[in-house]
C-alpha positions in Angstrom: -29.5 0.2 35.8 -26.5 -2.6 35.2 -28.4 -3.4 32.2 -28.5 -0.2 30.8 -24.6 -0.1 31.3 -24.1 -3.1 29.6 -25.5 -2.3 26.8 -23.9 1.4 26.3 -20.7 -0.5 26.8 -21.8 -3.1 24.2 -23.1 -0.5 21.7 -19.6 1.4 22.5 -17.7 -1.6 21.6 -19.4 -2.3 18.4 -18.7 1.6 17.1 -15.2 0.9 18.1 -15.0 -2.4 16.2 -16.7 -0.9 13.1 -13.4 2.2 13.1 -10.8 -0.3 13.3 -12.0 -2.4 10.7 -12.7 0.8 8.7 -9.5 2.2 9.7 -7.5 -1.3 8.7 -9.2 -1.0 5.1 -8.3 2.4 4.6 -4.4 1.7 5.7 -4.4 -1.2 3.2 -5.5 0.7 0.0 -3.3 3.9 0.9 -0.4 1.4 1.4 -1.3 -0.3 -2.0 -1.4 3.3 -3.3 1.6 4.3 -1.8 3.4 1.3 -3.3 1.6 1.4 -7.0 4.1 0.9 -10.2 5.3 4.2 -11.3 4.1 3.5 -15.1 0.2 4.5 -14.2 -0.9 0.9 -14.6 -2.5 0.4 -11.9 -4.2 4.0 -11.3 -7.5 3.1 -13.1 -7.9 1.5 -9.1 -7.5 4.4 -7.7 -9.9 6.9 -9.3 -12.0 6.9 -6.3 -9.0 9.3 -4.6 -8.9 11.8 -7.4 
């Protein structure tokens, strides 16, 4: 039974590892988005958004 617990916990910590990472990528490209150069040089990067 304490194994079975240690591994839900285990499994639960490796989804939540997985988000964050996921999450800090996402953060990081909106940020560089947010921040691009106003002359459109820079949006052939971001054509995955449109």
């Amino acid at each position: 039974m304490e194994l079975l617990f240690i591994l839900v916990y285990f499994i639960l910590f490796l989804i939540a590892i997985v988000l964050s990472f996921q999450t800090v990528k996402y953060f990081r490209t909106m940020w560089k988005f947010k921040n691009r150069k106003k002359d459109g040089s820079e949006d052939k990067d971001f054509k995955y958004f449109d």
